[in-house]
Each structure stands twice: as structure tokens, then as C-alpha cells.
N, C-alpha and C positions, 0 to 999 in steps of 0.2 A: 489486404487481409486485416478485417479486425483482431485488435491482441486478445490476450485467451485471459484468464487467472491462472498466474502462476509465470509470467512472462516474464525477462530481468530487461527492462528499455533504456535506452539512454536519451533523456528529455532534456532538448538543447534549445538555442532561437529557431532552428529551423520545426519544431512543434511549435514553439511560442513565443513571443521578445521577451517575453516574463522571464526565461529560463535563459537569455544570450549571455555571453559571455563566463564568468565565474558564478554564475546562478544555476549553472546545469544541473543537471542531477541523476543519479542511477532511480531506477523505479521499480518495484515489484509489485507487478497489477495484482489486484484482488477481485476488482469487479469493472465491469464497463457501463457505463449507464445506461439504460434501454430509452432516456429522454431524446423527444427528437431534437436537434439541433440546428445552426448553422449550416450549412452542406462543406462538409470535410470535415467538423470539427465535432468529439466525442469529449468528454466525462470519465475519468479515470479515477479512481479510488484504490489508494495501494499505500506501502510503504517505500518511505527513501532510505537506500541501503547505499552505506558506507564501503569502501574497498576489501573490507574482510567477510563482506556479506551481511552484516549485523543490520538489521533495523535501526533507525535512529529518531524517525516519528513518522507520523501516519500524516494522511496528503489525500486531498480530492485536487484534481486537475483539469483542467480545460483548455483541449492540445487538437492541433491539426493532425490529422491520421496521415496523410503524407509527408509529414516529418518527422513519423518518429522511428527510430533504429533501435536494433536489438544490441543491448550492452555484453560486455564482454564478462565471462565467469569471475565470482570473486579470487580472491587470490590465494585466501584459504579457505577452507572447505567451512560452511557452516554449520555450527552445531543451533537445536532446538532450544537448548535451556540459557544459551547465550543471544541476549534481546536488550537493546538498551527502552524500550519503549516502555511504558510503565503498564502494565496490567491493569485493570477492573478490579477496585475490588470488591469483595463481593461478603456480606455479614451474613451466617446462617441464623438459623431463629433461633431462640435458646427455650421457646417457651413449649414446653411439651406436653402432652397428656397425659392421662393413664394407659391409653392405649397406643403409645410410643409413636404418636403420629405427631405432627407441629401441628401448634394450636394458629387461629386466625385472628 
């Protein structure tokens, strides 16, 4: 079964030697790639979440679908506005018209 968006994996050597040992990692899928691949092996885009559930950066991955397991729930509950990842940011225009629209 491919993973969904929104899945919490546990991504070990058995997805990938990349990940054996102390390089594992917990993973929150965001998207699956629709690229064709290797035969077993999938394209994952998510973040690596920490034991309290938190984000801690973002991750593209390329993992054997027959290795990978569903990780276990964080240990606290996560909140929304706790994220270590840094945000976009984002500058609004300042330049406006007479008719209260942004100028180009």
C-alpha cells in the first residue's frame, strides 16, 4: 500500500542504507512522487519529526516501499503553532493606488 499525506513512517535501512543505523528517522509524508521509478522504490517529500511531534526540517526521500513501517504516535500531543522549521517569508507590496489596489 502506497503511503498517503499525512502518514507518521519510521524510515530505517530496511527503506534505505542511507537511513541504517543512527540515521533513521521518524517522517511525515506530504506528497508521494507520481515519477516512475526503480520497481519498489518511491519519492517521498515530508517532514522529519522529532519525538514530540515537532517538525525539525523538511526532506525529499528515496526509499523502498517494502521497507517502510508506520512509526509510533508522538509522545505529546502536537500543537500547530509549535514548528521548528522556518517559514517563507513572505513581503507584502507597499505600493498602492488611489483605488486601494497594489500597484505592479
Amino acid at each position: 500500500m502506497l503511503p498517503q499525506p499525512g502518514d507518521l513512517l519510521r524510515i530505517d535501512g530496511r527503506a534505505s542504507v542511507q537511513f541504517g543505523g543512527d540515521r533513521a528517522l521518524t517522517f511525515r509524508v506530504v506528497s508521494v512522487g507520481p515519477e516512475l521509478t526503480h520497481l519498489g522504490w518511491l519519492w517521498l517529500t515530508g517532514y522529519v519529526v522529532d519525538r514530540r511531534g515537532l517538525a525539525t526540517a523538511k526532506r525529499e526521500v528515496f526509499v523502498q516501499l517494502a521497507g517502510l513501517r508506520p512509526a509510533a504516535a508522538p509522545a505529546y500531543p502536537r500543537r500547530a503553532a509549535q514548528c521548528r522549521v522556518q517559514a517563507n517569508s513572505v513581503e507584502a507590496s507597499s505600493s498602492v493606488g488611489s483605488n486601494r489596489r497594489a500597484g505592479r
